[in-house]
N, C-alpha and C positions, 0 to 999 in steps of 0.2 A: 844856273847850269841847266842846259836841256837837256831831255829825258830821251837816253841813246834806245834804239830800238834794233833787234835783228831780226830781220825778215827771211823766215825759213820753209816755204813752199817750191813742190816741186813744180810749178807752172810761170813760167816765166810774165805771164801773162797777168797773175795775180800781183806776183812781188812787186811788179810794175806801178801795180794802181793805186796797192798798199802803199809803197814808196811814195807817187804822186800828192795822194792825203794826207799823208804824214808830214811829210817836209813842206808843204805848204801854211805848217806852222809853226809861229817862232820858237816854241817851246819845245819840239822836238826836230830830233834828230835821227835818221836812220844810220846806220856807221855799216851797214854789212847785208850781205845777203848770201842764203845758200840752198841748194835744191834739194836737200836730203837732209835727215834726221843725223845720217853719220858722221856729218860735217860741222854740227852743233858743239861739240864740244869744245875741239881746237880753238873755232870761233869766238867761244864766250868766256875762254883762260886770253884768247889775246885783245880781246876790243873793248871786255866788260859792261855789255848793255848792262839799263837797267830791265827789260823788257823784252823778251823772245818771244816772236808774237810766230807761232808755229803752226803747221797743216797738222790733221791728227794724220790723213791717209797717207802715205811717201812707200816708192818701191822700196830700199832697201832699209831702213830704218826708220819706223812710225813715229808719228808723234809721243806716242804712249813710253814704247822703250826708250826715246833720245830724251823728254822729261824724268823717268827715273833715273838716266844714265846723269844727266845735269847735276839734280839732287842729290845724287849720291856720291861725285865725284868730286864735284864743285864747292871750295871754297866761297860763303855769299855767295850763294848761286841767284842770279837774275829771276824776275817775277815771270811766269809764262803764263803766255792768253795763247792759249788753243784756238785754232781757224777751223772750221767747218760746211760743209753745205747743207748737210742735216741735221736741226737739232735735238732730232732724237734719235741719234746715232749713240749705236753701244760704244763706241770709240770714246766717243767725247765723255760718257760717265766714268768710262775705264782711266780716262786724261786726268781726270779730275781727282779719280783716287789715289793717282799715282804721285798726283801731289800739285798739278796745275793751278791758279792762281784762278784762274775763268775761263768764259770760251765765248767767241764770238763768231758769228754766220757770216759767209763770206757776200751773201746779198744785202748787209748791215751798209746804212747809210753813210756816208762822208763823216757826216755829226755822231754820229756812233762807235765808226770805227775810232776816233779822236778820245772821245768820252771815255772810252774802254781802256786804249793805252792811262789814260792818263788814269785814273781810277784804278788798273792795277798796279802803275807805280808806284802810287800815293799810299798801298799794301790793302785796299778794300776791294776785295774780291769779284768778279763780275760773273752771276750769273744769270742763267733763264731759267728761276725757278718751276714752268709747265714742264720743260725737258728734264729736269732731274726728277720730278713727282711722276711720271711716266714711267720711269726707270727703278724707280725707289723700293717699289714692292717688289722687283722680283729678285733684287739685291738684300732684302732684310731677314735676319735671324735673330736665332734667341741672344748670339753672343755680343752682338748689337745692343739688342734692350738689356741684357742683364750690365754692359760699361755704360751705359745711359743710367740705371739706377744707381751704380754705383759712385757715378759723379756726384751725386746728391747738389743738384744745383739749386740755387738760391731761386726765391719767388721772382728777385729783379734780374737773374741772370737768366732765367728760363722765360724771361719775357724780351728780351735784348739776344735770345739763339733764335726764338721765332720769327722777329724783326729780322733776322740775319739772312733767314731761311727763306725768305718772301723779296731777298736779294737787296737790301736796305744797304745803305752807306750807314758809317760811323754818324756823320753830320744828319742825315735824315732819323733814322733812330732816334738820336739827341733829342731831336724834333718832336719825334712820338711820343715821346716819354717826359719832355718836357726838362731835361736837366743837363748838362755838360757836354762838349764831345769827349773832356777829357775824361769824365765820367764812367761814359759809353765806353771809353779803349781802356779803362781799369777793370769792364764787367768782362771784356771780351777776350783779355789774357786771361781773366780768371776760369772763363768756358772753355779756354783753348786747354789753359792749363790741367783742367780737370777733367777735364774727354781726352786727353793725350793727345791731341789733334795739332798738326805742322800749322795749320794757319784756317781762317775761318771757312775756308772753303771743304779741308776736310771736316771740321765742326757740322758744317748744315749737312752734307753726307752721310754724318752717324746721324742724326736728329731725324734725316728720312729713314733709314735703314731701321733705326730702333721703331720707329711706329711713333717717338715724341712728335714728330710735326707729323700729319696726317697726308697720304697723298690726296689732291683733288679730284 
């Protein structure tokens, strides 16, 4: 089965290109398209991507509200990769808290943009770790580091949220560490689990915010 995609930019121009790259491969599919965040919804109870590859910026409903509105509404709600022009836009940190999967720049090559989709289907997160350590310190507090301490995470799990944090895939990790992917996705429920975190991408978010991973 290919991996459905909704393309939700307000620029005709973008969805376009997006479309183009996408369906030029056999593995996906685009099934939809819509210019606004308020359109998001209806769309993804009738078409069920697996993939809502979104603008953060939109006139009347932003990226930011139409990803919590998804999440909160939505039965298995779809993976979203946030689009961007800048990536060190407060938006896209804001996307990412609210619960987005990852974020990609919309000057991101043909090979990237592919990589991306397919990477947040697959449920491994796609970030740009420089953009979120830029953003990280002015987001951290105590109440951050003190559910960081209180997760008490394991020597192997606190070295598999770093790898995480430095934007690693499941199978690259494995790599690092030398042992399973299946391994890897038993450490990374167990960090999700215990940082109360919706999927890894809110995990490496507390891990900046607490001060555990360091900004650069």
């Amino acid at each position: 089965m290919p991996i459905t995609v909704l393309l939700v930019d307000d620029e005709p121009l973008v969805r376009a290109g997006l479309r183009a790259v996408l369906e030029a491969q056999p593995d996906i599919e685009v099934t939809g398209e819509a210019a606004d965040g308020a359109a998001v919804i209806p769309l993804v109870r009738q078409l069920r991507p697996d993939v809502v590859a979104m603008d953060v910026r939109m006139p009347l409903l932003d990226g930011i509200e139409a990803t919590r509105a998804v999440l909160r509404t939505v039965d298995d709600p779809p993976k979203i990769l946030v689009i961007t022009t800048f990536e060190n836009d407060e938006y896209v940190y804001e996307a990412l808290r609210a619960g987005a999967d990852g974020f990609l720049l919309k000057r991101a090559r043909p090979a990237e943009i592919v990589h991306a989709v397919r990477l947040v289907a697959e449920g491994d997160s796609l970030l740009f770790p420089a953009a979120v350590r830029s953003l990280a310190a002015e987001y951290g507090s105590r109440a951050a580091r003190a559910a960081m301490e209180r997760a008490a995470l394991t020597e192997r799990e606190a070295a598999v949220l770093r790898l995480m944090a430095r934007g690693l895939s499941n199978a690259e990790i494995a790599t690092q560490l030398v042992v399973g992917t299946e391994t890897v996705k038993t450490h990374v429920s167990a960090v999700l689990s215990k940082l109360g975190a919706r999927d890894r991408t809110q995990a490496v978010i507390a891990a900046y915010e607490s001060g555990f991973v360091a900004p650069a």
